[in-house]
Residue frames relative to the residue before (quaternion, step in Angstrom):
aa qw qx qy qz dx dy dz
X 1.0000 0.0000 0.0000 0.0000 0.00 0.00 0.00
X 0.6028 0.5441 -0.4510 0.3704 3.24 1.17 -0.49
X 0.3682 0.6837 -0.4674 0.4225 3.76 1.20 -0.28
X 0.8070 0.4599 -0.0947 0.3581 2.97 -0.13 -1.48
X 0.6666 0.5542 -0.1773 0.4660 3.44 1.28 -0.41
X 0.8203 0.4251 -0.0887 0.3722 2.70 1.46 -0.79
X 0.4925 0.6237 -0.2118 0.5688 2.65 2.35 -0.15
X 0.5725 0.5004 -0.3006 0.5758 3.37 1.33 -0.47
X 0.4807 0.7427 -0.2695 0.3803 3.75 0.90 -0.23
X 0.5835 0.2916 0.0091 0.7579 2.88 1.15 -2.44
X 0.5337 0.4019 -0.6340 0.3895 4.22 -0.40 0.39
X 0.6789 0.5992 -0.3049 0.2951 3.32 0.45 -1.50
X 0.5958 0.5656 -0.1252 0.5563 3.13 1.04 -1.83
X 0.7132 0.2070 -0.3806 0.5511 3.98 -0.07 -0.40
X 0.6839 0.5447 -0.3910 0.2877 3.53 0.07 -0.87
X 0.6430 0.4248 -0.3959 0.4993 3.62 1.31 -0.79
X 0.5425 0.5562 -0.3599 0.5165 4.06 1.00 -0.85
X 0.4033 0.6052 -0.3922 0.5632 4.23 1.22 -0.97
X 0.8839 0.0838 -0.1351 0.4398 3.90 -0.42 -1.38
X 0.5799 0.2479 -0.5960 0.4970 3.77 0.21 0.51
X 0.4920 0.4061 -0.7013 0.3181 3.82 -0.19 -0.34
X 0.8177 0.4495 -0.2647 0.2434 3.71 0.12 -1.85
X 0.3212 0.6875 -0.5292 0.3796 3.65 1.46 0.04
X 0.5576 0.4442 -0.3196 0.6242 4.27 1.00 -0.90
X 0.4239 -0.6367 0.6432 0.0353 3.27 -0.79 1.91
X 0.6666 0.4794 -0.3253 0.4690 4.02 0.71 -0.63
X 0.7098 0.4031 -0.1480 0.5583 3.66 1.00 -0.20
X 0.7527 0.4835 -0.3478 0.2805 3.92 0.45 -0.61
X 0.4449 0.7024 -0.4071 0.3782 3.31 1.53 -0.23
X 0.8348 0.3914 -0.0552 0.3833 2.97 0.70 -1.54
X 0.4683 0.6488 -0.3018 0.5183 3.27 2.13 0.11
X 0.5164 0.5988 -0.3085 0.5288 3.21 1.48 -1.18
X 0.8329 0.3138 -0.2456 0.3841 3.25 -0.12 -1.23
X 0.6100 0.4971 -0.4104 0.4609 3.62 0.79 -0.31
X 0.5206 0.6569 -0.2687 0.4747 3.58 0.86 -0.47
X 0.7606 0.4969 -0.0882 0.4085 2.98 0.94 -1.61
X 0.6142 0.4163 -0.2174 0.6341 3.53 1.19 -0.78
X 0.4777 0.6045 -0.4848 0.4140 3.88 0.68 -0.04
X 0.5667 0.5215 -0.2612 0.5820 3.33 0.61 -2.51
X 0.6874 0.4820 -0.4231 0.3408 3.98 -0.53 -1.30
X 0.7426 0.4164 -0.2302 0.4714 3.46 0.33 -1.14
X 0.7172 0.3081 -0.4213 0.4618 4.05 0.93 -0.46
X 0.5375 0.4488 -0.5646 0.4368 3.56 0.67 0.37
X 0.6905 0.3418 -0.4796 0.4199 3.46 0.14 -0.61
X 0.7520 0.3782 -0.4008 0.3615 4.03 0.35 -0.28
X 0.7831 0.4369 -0.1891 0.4002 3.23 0.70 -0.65
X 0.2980 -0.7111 0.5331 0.3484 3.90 1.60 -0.82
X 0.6764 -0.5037 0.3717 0.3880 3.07 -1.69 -0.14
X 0.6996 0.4619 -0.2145 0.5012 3.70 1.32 -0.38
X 0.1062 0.6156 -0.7001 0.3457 3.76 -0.49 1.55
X 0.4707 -0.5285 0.7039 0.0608 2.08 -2.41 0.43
X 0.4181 -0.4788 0.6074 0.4765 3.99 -0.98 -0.14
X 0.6082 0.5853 -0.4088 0.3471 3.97 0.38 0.08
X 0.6837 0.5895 -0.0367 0.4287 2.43 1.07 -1.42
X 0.5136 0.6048 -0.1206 0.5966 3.36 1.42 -1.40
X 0.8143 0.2887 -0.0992 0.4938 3.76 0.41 -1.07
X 0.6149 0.3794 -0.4346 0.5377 3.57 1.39 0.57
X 0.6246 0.4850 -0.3964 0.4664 3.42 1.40 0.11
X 0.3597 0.5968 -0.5169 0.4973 3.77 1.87 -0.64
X 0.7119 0.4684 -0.4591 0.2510 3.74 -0.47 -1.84
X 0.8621 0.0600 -0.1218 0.4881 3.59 0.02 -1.24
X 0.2999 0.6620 -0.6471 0.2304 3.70 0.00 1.65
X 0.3171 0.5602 -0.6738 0.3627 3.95 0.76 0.40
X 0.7401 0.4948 -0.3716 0.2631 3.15 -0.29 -0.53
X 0.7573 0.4005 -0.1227 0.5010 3.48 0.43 -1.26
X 0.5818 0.5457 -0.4256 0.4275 3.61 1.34 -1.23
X 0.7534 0.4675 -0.2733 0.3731 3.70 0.46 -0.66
X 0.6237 0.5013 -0.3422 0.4926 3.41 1.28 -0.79
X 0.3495 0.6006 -0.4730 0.5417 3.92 1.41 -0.42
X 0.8814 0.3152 -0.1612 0.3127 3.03 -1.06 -1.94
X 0.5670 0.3756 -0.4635 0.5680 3.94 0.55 -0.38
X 0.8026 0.2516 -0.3922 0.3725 3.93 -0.12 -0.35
X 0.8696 0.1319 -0.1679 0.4452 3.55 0.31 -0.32
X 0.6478 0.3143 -0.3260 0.6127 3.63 1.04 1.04
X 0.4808 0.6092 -0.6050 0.1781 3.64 0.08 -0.45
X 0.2065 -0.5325 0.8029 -0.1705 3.31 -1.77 1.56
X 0.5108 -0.5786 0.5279 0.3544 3.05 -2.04 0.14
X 0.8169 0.1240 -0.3366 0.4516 2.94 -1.35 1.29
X 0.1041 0.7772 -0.5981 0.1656 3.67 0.94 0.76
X 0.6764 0.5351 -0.4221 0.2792 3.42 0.27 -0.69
X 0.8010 0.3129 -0.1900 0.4737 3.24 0.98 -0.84
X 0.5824 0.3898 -0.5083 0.5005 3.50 0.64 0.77
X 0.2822 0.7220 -0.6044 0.1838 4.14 0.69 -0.24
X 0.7615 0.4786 -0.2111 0.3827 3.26 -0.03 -1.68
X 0.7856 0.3574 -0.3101 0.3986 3.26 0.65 -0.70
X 0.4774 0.6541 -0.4144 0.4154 3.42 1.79 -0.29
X 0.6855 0.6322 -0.1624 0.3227 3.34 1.14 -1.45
X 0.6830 0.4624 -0.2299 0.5166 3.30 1.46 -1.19
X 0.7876 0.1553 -0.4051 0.4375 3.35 0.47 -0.09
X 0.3324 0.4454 -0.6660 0.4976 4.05 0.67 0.87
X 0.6971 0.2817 -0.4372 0.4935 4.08 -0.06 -0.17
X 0.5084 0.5472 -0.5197 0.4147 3.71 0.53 -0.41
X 0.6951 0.4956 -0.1770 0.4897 3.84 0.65 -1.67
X 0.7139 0.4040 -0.3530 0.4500 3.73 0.62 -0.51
X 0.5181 0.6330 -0.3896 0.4231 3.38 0.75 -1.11
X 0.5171 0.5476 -0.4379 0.4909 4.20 0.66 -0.65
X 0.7613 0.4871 -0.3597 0.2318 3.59 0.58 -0.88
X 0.5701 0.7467 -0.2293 0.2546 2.85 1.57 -1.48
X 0.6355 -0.6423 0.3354 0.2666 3.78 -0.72 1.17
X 0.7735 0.2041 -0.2300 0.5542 3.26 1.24 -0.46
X 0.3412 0.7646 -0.5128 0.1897 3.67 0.91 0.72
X 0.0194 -0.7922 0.6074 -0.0552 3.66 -1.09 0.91
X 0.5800 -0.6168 0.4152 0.3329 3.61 -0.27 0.89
């Protein structure tokens, strides 16, 4: 559980860094959409039915894939260095779904 705790930690944390980055009208578009292709990709792995366990065994080994996403259906300039932070708060936003989710 501590997994799972901690992963909700680092959602929280990117997701608040997620809405002051996008507050910069020159950046939020392309946050949006990177974000957006994140969510896209946990619905197609995960479905509508998860856990926050579950959710945080797909967090551990998303470097990989989070980037292979965002270069194909989001890349912007300087994508590389905003992924992670796109990613944490699309798991921040999914995690709400997750059957055992509780504020």
């Amino acid at each position: 559980m501590a997994t799972v705790s901690a992963a909700r930690r680092e959602w929280a944390e990117g997701d608040r860094r997620f809405a002051e980055a996008t507050r910069d009208p020159s950046d939020a578009d392309a946050l949006h959409a990177q974000r957006d292709a994140v969510l896209e990709e946990l619905r197609r792995r995960l479905g509508p039915t998860f856990t926050l366990a579950e959710l945080a065994d797909a967090y551990a080994s998303s470097e990989r894939w989070l980037r292979e996403v965002v270069e194909e259906r989001a890349p912007s300039r300087n994508w590389a260095r905003t992924v992670s932070l796109a990613g944490d708060a699309a798991f921040h936003a999914y995690s709400r779904q997750a059957q055992d989710y509780a504020p």
